[in-house]
N, C-alpha and C positions, 0 to 999 in steps of 0.2 A: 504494500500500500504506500510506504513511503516513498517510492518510485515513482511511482504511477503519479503521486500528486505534484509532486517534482517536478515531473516530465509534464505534467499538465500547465503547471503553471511556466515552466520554461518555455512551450510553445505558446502558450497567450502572449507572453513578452515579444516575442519571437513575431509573433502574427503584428500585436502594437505597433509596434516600430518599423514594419511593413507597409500597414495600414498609414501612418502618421507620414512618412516617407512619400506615398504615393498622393497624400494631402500638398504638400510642400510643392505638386504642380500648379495648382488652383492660386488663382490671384485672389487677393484680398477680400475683392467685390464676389468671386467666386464661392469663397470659401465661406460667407456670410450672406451668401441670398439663397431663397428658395429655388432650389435644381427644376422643376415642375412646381405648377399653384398649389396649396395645400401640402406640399411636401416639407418637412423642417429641412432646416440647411445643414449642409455637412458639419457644421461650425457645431451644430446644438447637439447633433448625435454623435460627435465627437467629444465633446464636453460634457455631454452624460455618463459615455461609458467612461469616461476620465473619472468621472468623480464617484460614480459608482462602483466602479473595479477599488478603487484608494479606500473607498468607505467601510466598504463589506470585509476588505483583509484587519483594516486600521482597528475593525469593531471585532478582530476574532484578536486583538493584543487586549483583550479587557477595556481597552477606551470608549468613554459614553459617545459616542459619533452625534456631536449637535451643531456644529460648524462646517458648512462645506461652499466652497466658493457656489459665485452662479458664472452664468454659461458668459458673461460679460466679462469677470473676472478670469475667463480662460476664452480671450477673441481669438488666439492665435492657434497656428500649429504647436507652435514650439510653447506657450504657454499650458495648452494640454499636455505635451508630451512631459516637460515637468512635474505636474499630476500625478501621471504615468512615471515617470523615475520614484515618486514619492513612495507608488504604490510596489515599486520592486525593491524600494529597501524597507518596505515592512515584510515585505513576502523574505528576505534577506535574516531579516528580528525574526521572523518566525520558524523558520527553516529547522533550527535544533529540536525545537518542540512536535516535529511531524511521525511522531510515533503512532503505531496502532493505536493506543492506551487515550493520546490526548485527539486523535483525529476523531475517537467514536466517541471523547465524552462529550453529555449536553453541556453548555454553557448557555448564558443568558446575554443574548445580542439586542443592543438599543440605536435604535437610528430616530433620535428627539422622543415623541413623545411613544412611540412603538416598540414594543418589545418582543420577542420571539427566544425560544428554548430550544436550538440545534445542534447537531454536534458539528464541530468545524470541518468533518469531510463534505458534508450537505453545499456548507458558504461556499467553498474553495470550487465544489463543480459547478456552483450557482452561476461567480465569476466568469467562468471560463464559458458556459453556455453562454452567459447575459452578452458579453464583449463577442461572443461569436453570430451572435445574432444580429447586436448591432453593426458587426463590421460586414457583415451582409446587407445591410441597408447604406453603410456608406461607398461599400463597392459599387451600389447599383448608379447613387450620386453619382459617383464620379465617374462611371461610362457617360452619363446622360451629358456631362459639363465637359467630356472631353478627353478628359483621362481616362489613361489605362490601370483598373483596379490592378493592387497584387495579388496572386494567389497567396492567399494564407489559410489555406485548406489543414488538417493536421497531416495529412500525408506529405505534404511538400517539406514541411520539418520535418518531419522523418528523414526524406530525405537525404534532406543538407546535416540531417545530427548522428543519424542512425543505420543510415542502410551504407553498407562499403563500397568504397570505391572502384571501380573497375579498370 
């Protein structure tokens, strides 16, 4: 199991900075308007999973999660991806503790005035589905605006980390 979650959370980073990278083509004005009407901007579904991937690790270190930027406070690529560094040095604080023992006990998660009783293997796959979801909807933005999404499939990590070389 410690592997597995590892390996999980290494390819979410891995996808991140994939995803963030392939932002970094979009102008300003790109990266902050609606791709289609009704559609949020890449800007906003960037800035959620930034701050929701930070939140849900930040809140498995025992911290009450009542503070989180808003999507203004992270206009940028590189102001997300920031975020995003924040949330790999808690995944970094957290790393020692990824035993069987602590992944399956419940602890008590608070995000303001919400609470929930999980064990941290539930959050960590939570993360890793939530940011893969959204980075399916920021891939599709960025076909639409011009860009070429990256693959950030899990197989493609695999790939580049695990399958050998020929």
């Amino acid at each position: 199991m410690n592997d597995d979650i590892t390996s999980l959370l290494d390819f979410n980073q891995w996808a991140d900075r994939r995803m963030l990278d392939a932002c970094r083509g979009l102008t300003a004005e790109q990266y902050a308007a609606e791709p289609v009407a009704g559609w949020s901007s890449v800007r906003s579904t960037v800035a959620h999973l930034a701050i929701a991937t930070e939140g849900w690790l930040r809140g498995l270190t025992g911290e009450d999660v009542v503070s989180v930027p808003t999507e203004g406070e992270l206009a940028t690529v590189d102001d997300a991806g920031r975020w995003l560094d924040q949330a790999r040095r808690t995944v970094e604080t957290l790393a020692p503790k990824f035993t069987p023992e602590w992944l399956n006990a419940p602890m008590t998660l608070r995000r303001g005035p919400q609470s929930a009783v999980l064990p941290p293997w539930v959050v960590i796959r939570h993360v890793v589905n939530h940011a893969t979801y959204h980075r399916g909807q920021i891939a599709s933005k960025l076909k639409r605006l011009g860009v070429e999404p990256p693959a950030t499939d899990l197989v493609f990590w695999a790939f580049e980390r695990l399958a050998p070389k020929a």
